[in-house]
N, CA, C and O atoms as CSV, one atom per row, in Angstrom:
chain,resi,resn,atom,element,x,y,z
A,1,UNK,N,N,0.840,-1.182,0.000
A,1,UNK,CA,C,0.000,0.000,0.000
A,1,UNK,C,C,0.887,1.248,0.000
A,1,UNK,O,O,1.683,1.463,0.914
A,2,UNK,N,N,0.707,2.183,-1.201
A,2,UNK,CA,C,1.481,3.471,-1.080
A,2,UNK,C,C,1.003,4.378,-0.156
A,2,UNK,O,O,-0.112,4.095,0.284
A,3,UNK,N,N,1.512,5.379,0.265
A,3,UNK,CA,C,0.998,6.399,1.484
A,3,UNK,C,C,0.265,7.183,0.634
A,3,UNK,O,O,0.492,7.275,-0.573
A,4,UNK,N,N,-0.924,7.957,1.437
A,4,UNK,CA,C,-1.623,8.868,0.889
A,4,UNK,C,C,-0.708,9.690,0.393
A,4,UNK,O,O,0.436,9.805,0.833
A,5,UNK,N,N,-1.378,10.541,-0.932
A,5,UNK,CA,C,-0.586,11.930,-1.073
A,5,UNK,C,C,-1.042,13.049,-0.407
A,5,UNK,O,O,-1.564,12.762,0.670
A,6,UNK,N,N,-1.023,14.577,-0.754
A,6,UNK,CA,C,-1.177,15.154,0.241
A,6,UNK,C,C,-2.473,15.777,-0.103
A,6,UNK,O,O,-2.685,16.674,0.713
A,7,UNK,N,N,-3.413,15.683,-0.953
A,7,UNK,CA,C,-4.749,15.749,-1.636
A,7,UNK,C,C,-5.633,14.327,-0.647
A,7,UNK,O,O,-6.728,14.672,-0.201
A,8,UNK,N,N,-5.392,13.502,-0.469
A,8,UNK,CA,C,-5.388,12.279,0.122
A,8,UNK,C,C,-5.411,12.451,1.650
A,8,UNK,O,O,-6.229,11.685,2.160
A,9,UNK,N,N,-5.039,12.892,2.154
A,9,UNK,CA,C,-4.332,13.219,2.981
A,9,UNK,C,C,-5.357,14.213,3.998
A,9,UNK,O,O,-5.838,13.967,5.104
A,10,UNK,N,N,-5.478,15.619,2.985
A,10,UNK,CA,C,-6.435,16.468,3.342
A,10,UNK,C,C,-7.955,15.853,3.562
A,10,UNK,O,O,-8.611,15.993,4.594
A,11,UNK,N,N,-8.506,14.928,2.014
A,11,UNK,CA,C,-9.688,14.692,2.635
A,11,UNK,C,C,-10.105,13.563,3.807
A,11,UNK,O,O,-11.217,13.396,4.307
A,12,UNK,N,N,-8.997,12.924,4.054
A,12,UNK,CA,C,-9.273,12.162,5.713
A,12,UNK,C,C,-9.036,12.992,6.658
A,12,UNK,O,O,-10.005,12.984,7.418
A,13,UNK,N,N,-8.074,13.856,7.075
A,13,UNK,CA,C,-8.033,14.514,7.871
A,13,UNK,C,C,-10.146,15.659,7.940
A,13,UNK,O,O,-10.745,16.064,8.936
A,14,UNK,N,N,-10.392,15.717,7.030
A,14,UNK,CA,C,-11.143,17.013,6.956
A,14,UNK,C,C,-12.545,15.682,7.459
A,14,UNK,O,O,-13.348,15.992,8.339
A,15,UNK,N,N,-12.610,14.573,6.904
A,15,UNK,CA,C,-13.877,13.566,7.108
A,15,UNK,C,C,-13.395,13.201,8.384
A,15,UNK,O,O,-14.277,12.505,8.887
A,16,UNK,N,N,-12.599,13.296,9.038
A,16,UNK,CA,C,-12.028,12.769,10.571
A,16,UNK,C,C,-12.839,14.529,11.484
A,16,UNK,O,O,-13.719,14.569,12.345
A,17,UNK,N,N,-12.226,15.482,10.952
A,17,UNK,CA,C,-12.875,16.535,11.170
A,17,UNK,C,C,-14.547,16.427,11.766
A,17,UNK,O,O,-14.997,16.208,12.891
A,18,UNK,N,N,-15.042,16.629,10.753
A,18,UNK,CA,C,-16.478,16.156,10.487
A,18,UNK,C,C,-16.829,15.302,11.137
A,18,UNK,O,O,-17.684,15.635,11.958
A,19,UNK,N,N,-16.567,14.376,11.145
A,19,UNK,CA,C,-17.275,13.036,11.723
A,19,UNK,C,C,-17.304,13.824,13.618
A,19,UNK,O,O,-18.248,14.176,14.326
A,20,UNK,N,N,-15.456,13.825,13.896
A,20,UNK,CA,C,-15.572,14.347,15.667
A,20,UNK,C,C,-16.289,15.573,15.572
A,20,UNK,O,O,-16.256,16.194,16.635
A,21,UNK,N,N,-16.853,16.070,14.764
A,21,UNK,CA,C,-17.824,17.795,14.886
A,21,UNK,C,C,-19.179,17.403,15.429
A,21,UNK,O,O,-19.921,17.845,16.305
A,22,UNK,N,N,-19.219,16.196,14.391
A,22,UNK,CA,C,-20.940,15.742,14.760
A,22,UNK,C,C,-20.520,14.874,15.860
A,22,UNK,O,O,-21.695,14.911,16.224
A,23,UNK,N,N,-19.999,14.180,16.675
A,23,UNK,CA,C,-20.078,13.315,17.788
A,23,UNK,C,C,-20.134,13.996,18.903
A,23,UNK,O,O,-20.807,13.713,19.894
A,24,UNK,N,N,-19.175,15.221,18.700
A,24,UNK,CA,C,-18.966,16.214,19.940
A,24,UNK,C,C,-20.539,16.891,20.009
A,24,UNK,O,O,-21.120,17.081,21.078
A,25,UNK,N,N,-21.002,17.154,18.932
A,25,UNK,CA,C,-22.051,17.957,18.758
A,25,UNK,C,C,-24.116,17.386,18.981
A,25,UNK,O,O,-25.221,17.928,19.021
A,26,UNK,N,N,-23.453,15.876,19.068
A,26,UNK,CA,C,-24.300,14.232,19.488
A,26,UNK,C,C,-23.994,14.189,20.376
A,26,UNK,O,O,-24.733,13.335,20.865
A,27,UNK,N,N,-23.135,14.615,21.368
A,27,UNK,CA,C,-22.695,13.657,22.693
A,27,UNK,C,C,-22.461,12.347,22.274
A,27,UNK,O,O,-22.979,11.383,22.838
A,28,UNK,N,N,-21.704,12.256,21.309
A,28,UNK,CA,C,-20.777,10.863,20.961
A,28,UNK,C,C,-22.053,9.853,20.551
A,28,UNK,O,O,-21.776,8.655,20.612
A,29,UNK,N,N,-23.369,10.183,20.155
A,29,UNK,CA,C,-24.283,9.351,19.818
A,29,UNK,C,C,-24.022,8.874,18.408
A,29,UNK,O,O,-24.623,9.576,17.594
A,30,UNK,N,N,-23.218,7.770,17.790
A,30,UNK,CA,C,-22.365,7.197,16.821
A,30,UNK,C,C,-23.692,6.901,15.585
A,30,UNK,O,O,-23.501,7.113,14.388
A,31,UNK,N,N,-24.961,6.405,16.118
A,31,UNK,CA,C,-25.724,6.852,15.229
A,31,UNK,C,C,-26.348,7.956,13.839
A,31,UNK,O,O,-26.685,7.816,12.663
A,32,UNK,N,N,-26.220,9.213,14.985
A,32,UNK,CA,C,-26.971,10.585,14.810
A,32,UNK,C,C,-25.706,10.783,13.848
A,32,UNK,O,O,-25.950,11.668,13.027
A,33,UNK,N,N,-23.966,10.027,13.644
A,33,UNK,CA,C,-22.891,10.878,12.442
A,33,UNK,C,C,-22.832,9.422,11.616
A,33,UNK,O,O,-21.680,9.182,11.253
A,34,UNK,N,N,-23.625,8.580,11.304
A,34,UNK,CA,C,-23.457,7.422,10.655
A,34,UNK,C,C,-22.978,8.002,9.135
A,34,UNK,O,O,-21.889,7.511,8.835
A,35,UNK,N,N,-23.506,8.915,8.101
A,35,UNK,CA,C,-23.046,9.364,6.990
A,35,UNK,C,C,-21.624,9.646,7.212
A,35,UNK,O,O,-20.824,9.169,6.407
A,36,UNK,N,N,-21.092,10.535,8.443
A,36,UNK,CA,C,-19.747,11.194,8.685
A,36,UNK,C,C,-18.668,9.967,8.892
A,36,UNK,O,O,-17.478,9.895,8.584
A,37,UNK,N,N,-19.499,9.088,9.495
A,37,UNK,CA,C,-18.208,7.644,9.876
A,37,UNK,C,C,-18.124,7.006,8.231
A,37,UNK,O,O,-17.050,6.742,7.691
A,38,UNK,N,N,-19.510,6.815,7.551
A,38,UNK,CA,C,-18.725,6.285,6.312
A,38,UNK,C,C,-18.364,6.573,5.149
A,38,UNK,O,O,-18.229,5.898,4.129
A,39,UNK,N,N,-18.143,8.170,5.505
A,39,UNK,CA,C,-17.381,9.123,4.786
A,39,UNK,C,C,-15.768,8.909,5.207
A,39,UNK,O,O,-14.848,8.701,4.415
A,40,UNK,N,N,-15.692,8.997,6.387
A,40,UNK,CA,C,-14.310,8.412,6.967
A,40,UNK,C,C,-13.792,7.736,6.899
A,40,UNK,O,O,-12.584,7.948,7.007
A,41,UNK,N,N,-14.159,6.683,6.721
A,41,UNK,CA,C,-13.676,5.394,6.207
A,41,UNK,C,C,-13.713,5.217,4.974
A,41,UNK,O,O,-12.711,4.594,4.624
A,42,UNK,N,N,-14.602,5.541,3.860
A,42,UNK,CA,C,-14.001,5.809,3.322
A,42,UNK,C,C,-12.975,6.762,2.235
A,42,UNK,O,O,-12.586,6.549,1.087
A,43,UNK,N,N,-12.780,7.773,3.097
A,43,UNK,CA,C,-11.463,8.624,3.158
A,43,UNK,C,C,-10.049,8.564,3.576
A,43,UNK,O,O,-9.074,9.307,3.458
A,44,UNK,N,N,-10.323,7.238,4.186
A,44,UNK,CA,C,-8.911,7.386,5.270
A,44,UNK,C,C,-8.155,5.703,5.348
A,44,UNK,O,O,-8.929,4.971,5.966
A,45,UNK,N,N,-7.217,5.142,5.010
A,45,UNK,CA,C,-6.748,3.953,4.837
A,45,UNK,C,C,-7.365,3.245,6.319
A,45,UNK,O,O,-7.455,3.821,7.403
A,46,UNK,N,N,-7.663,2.148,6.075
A,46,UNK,CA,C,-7.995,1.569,7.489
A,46,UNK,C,C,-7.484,1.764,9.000
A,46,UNK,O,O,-7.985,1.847,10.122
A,47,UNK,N,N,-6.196,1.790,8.402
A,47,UNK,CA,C,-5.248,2.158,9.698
A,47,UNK,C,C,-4.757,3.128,10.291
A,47,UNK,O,O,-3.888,3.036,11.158
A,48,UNK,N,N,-5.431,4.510,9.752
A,48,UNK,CA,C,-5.642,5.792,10.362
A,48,UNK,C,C,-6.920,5.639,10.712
A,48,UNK,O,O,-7.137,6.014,11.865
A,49,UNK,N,N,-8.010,5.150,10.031
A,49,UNK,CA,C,-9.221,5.131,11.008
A,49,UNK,C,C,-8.875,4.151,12.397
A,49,UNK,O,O,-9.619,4.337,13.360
A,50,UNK,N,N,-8.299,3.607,12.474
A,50,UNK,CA,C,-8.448,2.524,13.478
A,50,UNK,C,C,-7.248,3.983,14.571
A,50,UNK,O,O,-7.718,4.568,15.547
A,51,UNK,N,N,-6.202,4.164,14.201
A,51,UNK,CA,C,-5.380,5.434,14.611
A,51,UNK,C,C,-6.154,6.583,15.194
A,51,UNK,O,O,-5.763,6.946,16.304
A,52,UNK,N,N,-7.041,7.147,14.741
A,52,UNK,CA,C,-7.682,8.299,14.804
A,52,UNK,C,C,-8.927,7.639,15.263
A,52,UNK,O,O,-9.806,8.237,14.642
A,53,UNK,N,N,-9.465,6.782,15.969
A,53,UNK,CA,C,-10.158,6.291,16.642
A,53,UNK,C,C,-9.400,5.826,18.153
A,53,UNK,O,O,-10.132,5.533,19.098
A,54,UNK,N,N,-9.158,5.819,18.178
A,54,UNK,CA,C,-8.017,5.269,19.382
A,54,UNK,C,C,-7.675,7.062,20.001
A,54,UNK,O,O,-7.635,7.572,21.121
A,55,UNK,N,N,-7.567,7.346,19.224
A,55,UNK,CA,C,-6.586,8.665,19.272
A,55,UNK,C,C,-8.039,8.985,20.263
A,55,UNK,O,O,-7.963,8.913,21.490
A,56,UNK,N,N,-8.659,9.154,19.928
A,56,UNK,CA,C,-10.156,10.313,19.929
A,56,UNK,C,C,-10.719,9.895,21.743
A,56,UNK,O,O,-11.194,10.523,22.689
A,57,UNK,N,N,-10.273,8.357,21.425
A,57,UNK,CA,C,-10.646,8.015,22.918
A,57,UNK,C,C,-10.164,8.418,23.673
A,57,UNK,O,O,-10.689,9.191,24.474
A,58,UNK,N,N,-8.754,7.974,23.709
A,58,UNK,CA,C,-7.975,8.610,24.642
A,58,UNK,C,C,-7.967,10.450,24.726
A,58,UNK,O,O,-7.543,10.902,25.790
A,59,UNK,N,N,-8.336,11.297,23.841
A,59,UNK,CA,C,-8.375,12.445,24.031
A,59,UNK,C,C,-9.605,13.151,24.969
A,59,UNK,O,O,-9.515,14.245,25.527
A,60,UNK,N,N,-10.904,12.140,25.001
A,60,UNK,CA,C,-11.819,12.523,25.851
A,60,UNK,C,C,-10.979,11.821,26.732
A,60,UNK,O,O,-10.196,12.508,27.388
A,61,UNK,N,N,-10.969,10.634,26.886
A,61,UNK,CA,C,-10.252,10.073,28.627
A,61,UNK,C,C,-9.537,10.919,28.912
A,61,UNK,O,O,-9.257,10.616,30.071
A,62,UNK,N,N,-8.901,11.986,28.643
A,62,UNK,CA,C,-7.403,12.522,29.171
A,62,UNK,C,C,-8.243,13.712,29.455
A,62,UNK,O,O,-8.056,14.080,30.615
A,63,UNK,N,N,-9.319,14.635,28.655
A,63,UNK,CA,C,-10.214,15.641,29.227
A,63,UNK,C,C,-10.929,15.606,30.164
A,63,UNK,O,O,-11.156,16.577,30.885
A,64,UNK,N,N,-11.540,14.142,30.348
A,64,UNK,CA,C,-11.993,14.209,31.447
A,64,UNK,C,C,-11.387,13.858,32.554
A,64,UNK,O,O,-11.946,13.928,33.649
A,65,UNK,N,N,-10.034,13.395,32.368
A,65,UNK,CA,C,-9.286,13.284,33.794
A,65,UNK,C,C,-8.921,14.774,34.006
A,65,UNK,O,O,-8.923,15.244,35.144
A,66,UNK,N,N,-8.713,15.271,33.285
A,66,UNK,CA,C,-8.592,17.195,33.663
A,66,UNK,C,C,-9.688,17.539,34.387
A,66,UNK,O,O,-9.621,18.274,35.372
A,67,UNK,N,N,-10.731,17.046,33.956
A,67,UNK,CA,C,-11.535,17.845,34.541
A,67,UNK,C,C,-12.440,17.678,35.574
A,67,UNK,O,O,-13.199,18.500,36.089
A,68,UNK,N,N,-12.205,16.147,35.882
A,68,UNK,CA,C,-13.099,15.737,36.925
A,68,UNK,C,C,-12.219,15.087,37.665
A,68,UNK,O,O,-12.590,14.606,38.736
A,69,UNK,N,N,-11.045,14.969,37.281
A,69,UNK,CA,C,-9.946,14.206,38.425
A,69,UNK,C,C,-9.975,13.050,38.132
A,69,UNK,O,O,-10.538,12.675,37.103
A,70,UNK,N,N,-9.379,12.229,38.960
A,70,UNK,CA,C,-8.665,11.097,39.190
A,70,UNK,C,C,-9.390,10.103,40.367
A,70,UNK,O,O,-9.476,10.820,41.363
A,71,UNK,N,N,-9.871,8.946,40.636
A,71,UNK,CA,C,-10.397,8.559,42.481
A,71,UNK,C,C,-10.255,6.961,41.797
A,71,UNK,O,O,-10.771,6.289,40.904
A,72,UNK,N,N,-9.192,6.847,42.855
A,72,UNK,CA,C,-9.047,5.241,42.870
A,72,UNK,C,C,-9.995,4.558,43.027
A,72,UNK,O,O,-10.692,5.030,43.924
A,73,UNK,N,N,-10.421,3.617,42.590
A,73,UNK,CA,C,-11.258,2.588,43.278
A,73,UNK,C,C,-10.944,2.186,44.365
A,73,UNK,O,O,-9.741,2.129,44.621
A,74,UNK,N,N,-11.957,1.760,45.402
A,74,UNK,CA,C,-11.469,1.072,46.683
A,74,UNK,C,C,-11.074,0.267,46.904
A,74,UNK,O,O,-11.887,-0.508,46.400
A,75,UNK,N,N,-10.076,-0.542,47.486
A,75,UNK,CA,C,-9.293,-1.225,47.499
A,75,UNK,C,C,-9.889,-2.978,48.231
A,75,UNK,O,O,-10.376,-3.385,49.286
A,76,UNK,N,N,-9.649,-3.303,47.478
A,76,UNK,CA,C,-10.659,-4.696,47.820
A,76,UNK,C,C,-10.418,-5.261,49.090
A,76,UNK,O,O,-9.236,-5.558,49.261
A,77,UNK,N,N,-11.452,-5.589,50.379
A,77,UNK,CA,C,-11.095,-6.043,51.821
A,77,UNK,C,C,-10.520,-7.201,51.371
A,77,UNK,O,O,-10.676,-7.801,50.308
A,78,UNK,N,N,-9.719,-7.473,52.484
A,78,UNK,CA,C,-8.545,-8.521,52.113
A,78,UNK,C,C,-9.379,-9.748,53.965
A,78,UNK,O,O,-9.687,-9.482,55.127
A,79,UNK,N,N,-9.360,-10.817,53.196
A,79,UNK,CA,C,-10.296,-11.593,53.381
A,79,UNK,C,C,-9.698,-11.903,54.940
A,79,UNK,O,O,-8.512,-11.615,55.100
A,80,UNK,N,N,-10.452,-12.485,56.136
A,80,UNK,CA,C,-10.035,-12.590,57.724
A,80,UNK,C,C,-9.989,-13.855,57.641
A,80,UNK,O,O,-11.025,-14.318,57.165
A,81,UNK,N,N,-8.898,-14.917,58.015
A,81,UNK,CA,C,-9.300,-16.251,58.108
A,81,UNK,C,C,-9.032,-16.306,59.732
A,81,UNK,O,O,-9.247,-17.344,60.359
């Protein structure tokens, strides 16, 4: 597989765009951007969608550890024999 060029390039980045505009704009309801995801895919070699999906998760996980913190789970009672 050759690498995108940079025409190539632009329209995954811009359908990756789009797609997180409408999810952010859904509250991530994957339904309500179904046209935008399979515009993305197909815009974007499999393995930047799978990349830029991953990516996206971890970018809310990491916002919302900003913003709501961090709280361990409790630590499991450790059994009395």
């Amino acid at each position: 597989m050759s690498a995108p060029n940079s025409n190539q390039r632009k329209a995954c980045w811009g359908a990756r765009d789009e797609l997180w505009k409408c999810l952010d704009d859904n509250q991530d309801n994957a339904a309500s951007c179904e046209k935008f995801q399979k515009e993305f895919e197909a815009s974007c070699p499999a393995q930047w969608v799978k990349y830029f999906t991953k990516r996206r998760d971890f970018l809310k996980y990491k916002e919302k550890m900003q913003t709501e913190g961090f709280e361990p789970a409790d630590r499991p009672k450790e059994s009395q024999s």
